[in-house]
PDB file as gemmi writes it, atoms N, CA and C in Angstrom:
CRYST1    1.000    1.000    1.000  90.00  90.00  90.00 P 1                      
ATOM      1  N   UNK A   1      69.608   6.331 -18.685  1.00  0.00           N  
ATOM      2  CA  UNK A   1      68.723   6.140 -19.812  1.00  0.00           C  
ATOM      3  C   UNK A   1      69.529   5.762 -21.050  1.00  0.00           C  
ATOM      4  N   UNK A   2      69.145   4.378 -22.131  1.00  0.00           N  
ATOM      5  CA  UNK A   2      69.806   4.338 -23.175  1.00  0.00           C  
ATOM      6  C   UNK A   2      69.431   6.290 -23.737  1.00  0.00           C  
ATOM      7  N   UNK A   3      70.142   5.702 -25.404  1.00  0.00           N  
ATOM      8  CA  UNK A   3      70.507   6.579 -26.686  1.00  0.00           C  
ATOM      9  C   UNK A   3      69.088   5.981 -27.216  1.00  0.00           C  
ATOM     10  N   UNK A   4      68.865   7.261 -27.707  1.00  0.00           N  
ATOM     11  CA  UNK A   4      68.110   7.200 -28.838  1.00  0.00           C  
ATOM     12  C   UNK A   4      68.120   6.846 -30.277  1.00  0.00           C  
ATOM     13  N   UNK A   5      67.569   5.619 -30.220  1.00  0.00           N  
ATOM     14  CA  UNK A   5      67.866   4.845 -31.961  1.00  0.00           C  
ATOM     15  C   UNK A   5      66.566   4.229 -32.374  1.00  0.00           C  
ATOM     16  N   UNK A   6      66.739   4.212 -33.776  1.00  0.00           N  
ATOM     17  CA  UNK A   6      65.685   3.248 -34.270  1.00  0.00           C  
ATOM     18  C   UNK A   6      66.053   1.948 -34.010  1.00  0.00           C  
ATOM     19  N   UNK A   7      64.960   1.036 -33.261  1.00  0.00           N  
ATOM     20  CA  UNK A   7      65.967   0.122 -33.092  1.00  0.00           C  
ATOM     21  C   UNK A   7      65.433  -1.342 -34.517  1.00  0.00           C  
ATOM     22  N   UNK A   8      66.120  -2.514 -34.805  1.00  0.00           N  
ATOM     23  CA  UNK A   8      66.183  -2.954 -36.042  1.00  0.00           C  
ATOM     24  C   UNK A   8      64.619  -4.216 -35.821  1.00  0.00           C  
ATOM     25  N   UNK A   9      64.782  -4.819 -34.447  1.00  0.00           N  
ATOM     26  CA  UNK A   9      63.530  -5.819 -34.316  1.00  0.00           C  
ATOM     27  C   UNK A   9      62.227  -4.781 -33.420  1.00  0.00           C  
ATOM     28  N   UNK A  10      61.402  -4.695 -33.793  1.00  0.00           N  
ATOM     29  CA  UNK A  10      59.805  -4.615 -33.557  1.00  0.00           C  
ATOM     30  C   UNK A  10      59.603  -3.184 -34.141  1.00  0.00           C  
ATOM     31  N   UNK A  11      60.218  -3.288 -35.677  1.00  0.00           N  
ATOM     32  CA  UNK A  11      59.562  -1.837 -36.415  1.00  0.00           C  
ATOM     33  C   UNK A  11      58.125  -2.209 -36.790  1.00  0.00           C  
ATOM     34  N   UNK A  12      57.714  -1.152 -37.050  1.00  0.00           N  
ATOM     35  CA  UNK A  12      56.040  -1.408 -37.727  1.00  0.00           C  
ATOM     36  C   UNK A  12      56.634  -0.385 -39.157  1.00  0.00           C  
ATOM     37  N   UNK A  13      56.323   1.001 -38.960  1.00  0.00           N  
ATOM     38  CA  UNK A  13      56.662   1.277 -40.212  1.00  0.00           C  
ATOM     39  C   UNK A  13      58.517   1.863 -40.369  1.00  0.00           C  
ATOM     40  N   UNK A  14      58.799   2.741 -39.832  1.00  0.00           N  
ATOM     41  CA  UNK A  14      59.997   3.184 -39.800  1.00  0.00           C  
ATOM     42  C   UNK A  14      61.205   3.326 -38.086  1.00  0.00           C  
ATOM     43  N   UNK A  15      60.335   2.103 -37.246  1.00  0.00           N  
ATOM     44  CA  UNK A  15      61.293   2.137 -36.071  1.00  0.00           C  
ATOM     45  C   UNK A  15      60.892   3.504 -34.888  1.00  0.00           C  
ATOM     46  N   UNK A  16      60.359   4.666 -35.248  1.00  0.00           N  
ATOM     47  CA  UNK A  16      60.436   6.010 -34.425  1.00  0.00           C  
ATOM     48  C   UNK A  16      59.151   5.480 -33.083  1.00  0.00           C  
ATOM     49  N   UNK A  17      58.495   5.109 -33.153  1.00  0.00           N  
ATOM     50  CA  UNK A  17      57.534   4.731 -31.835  1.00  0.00           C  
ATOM     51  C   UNK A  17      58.294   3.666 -31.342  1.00  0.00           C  
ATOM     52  N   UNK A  18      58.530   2.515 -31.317  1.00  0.00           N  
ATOM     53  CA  UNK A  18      59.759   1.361 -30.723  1.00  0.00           C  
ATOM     54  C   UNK A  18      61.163   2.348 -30.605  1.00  0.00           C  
ATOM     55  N   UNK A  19      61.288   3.441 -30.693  1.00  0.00           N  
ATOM     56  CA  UNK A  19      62.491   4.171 -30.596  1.00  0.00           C  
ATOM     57  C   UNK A  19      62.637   4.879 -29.226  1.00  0.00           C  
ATOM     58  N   UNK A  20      61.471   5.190 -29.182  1.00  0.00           N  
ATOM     59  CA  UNK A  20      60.922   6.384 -28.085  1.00  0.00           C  
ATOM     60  C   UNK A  20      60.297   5.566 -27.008  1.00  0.00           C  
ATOM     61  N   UNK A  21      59.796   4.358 -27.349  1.00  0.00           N  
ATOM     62  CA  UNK A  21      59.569   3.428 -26.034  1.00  0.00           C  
ATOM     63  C   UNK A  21      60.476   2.874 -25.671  1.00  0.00           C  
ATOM     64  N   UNK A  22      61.821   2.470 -26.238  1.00  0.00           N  
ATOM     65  CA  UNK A  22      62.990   1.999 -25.357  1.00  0.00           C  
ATOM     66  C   UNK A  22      63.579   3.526 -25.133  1.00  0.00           C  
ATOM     67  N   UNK A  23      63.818   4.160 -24.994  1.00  0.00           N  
ATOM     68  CA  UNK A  23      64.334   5.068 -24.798  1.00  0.00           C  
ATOM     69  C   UNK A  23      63.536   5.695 -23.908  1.00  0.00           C  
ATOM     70  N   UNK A  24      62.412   5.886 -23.449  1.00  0.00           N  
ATOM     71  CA  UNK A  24      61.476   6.335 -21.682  1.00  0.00           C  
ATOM     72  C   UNK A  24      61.177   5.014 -21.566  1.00  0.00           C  
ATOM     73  N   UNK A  25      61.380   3.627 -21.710  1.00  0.00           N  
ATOM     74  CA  UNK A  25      61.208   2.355 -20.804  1.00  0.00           C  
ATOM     75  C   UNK A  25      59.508   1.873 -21.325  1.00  0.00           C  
ATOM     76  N   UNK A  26      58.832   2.091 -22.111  1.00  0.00           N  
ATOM     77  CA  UNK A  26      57.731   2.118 -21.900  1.00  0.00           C  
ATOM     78  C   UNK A  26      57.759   0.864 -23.082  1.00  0.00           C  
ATOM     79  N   UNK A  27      56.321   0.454 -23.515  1.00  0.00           N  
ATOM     80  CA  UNK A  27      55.967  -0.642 -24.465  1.00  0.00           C  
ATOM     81  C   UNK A  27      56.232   0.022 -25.789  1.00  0.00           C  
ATOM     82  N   UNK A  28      56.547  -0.618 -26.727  1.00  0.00           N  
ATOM     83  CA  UNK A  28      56.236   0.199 -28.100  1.00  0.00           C  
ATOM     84  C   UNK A  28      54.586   0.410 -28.820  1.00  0.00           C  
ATOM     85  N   UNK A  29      53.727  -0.504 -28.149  1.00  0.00           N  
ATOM     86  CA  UNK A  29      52.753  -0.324 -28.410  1.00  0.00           C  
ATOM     87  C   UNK A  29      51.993   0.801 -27.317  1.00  0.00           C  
ATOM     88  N   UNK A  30      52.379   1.280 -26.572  1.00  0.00           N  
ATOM     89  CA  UNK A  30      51.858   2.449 -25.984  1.00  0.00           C  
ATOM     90  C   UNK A  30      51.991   3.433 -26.488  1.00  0.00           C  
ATOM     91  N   UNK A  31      53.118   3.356 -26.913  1.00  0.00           N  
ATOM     92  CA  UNK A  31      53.804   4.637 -27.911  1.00  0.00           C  
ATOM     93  C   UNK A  31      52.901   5.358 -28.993  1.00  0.00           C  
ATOM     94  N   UNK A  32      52.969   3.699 -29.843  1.00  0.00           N  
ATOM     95  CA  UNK A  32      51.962   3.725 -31.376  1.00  0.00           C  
ATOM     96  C   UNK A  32      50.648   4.371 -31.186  1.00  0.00           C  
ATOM     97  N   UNK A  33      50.418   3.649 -30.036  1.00  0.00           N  
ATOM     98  CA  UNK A  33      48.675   3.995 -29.884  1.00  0.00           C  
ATOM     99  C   UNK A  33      48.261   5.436 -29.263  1.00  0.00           C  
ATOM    100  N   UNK A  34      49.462   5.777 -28.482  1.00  0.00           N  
ATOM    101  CA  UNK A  34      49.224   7.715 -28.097  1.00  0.00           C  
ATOM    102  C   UNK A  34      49.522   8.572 -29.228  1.00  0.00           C  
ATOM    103  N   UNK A  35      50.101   8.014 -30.222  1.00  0.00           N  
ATOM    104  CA  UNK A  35      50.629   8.505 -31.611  1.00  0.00           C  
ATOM    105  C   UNK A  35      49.223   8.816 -32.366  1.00  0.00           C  
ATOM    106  N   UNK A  36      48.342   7.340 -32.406  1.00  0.00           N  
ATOM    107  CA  UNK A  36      47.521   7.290 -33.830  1.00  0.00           C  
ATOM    108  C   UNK A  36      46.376   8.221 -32.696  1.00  0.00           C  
ATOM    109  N   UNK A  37      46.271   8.675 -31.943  1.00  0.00           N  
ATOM    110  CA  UNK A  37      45.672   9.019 -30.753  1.00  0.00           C  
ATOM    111  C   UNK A  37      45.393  10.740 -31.024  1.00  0.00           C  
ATOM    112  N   UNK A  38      46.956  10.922 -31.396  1.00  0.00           N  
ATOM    113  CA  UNK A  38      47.380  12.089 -31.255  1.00  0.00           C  
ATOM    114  C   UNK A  38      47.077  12.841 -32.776  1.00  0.00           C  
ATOM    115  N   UNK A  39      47.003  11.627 -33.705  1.00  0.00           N  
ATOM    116  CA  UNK A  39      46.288  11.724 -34.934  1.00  0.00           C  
ATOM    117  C   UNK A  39      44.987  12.741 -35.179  1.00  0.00           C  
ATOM    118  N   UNK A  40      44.359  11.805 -33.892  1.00  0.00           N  
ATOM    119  CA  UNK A  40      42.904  12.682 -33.921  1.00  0.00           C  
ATOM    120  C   UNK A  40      42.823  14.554 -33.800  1.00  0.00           C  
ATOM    121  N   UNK A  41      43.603  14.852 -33.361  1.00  0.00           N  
ATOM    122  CA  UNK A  41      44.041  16.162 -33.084  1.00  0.00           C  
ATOM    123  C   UNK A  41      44.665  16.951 -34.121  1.00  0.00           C  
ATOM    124  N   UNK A  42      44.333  18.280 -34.525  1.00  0.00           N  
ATOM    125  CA  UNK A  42      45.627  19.147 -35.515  1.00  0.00           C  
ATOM    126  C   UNK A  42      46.753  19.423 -35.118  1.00  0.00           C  
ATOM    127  N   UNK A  43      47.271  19.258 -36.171  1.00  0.00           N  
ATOM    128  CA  UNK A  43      48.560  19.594 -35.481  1.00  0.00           C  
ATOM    129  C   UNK A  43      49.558  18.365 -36.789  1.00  0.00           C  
ATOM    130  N   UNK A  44      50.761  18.956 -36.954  1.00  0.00           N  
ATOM    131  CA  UNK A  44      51.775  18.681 -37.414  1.00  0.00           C  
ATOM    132  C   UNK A  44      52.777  17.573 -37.242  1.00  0.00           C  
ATOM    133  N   UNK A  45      51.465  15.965 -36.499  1.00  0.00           N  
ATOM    134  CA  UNK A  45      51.814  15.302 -36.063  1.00  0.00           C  
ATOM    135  C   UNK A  45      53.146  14.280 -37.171  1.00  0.00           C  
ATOM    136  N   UNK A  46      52.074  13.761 -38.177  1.00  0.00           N  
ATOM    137  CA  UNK A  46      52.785  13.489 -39.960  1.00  0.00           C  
ATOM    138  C   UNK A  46      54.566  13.820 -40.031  1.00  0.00           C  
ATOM    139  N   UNK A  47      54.435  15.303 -40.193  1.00  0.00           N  
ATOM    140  CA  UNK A  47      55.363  15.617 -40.156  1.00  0.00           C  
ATOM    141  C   UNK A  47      56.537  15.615 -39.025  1.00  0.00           C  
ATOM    142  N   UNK A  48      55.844  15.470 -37.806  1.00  0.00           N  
ATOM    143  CA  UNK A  48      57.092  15.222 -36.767  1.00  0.00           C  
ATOM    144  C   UNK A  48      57.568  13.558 -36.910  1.00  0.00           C  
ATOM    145  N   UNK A  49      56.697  12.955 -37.369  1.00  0.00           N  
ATOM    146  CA  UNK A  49      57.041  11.547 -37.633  1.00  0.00           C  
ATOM    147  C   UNK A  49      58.317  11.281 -38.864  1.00  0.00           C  
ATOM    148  N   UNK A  50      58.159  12.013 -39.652  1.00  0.00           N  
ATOM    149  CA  UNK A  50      58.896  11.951 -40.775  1.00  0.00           C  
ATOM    150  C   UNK A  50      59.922  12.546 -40.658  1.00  0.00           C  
ATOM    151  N   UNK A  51      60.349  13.873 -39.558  1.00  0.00           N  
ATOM    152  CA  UNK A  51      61.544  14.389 -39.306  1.00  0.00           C  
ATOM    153  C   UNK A  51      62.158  13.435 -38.073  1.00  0.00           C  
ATOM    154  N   UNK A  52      61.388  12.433 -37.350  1.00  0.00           N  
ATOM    155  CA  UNK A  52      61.967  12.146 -36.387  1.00  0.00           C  
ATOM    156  C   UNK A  52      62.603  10.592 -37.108  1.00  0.00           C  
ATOM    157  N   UNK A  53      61.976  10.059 -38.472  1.00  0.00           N  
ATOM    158  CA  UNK A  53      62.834   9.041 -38.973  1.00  0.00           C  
ATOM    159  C   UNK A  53      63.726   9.723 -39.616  1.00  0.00           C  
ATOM    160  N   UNK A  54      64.050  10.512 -39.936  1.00  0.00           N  
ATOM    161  CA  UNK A  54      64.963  11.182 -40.618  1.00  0.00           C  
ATOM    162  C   UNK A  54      66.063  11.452 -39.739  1.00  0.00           C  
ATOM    163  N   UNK A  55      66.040  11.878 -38.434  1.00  0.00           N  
ATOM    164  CA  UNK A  55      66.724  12.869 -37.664  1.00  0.00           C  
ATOM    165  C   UNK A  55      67.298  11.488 -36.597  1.00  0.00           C  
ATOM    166  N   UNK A  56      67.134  10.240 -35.831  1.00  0.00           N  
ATOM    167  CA  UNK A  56      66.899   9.414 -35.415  1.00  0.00           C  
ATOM    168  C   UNK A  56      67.446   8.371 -35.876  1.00  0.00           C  
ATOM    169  N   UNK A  57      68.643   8.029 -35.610  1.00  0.00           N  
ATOM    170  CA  UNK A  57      69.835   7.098 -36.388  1.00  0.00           C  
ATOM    171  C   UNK A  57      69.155   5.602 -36.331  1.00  0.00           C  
ATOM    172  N   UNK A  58      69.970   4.907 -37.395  1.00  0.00           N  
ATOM    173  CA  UNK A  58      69.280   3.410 -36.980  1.00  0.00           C  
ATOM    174  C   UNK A  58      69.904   2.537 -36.342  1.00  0.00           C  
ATOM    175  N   UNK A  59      69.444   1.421 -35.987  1.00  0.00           N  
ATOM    176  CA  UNK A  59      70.671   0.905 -34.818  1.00  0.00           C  
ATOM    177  C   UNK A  59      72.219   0.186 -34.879  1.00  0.00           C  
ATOM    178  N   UNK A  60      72.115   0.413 -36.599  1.00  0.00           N  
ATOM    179  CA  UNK A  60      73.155  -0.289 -36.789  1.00  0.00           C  
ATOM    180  C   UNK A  60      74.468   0.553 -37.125  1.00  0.00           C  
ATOM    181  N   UNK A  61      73.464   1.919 -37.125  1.00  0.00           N  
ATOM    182  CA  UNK A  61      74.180   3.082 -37.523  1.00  0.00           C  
ATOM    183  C   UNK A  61      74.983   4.095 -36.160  1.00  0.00           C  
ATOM    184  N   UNK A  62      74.630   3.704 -35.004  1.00  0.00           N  
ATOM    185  CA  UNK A  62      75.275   4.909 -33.893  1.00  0.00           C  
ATOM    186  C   UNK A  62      76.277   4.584 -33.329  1.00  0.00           C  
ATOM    187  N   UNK A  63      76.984   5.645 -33.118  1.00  0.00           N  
ATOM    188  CA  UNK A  63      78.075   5.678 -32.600  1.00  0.00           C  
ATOM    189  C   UNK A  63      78.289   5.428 -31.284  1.00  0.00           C  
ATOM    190  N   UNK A  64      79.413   4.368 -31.315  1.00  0.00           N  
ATOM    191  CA  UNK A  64      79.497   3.909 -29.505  1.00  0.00           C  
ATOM    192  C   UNK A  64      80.637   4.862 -29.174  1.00  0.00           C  
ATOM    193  N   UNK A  65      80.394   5.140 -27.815  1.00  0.00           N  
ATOM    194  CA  UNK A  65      81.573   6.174 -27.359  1.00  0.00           C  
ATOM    195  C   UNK A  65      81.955   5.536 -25.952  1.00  0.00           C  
TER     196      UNK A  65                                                      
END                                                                             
């Protein structure tokens, strides 16, 4: 499995859904749409979005090892 990054081509707002779909293989628009999905529901979704651009390097930023 790649690393987890924001990656720099097909952001919408801050890269974290296109992050998490290359990273489990999936579309980035599957991602978005179980996201705004997940919207509908309570819960502390907002905020996991905002710690996960925060927390979630960008691609120009990670370290190759």
């Amino acid at each position: 499995m790649n690393s987890l990054f924001r990656p720099r081509d097909g952001r919408i707002l801050a890269g974290v859904c296109a992050g998490l779909a290359l990273r489990f293989g999936l579309r980035p628009w599957t991602v978005r749409l179980i996201f705004l999905l997940s919207c509908l529901l309570p819960g502390p979704q907002f905020i996991a979005y905002l710690v996960a651009w925060i927390v979630i390097p960008s691609e120009g930023r990670t370290a190759t090892v």
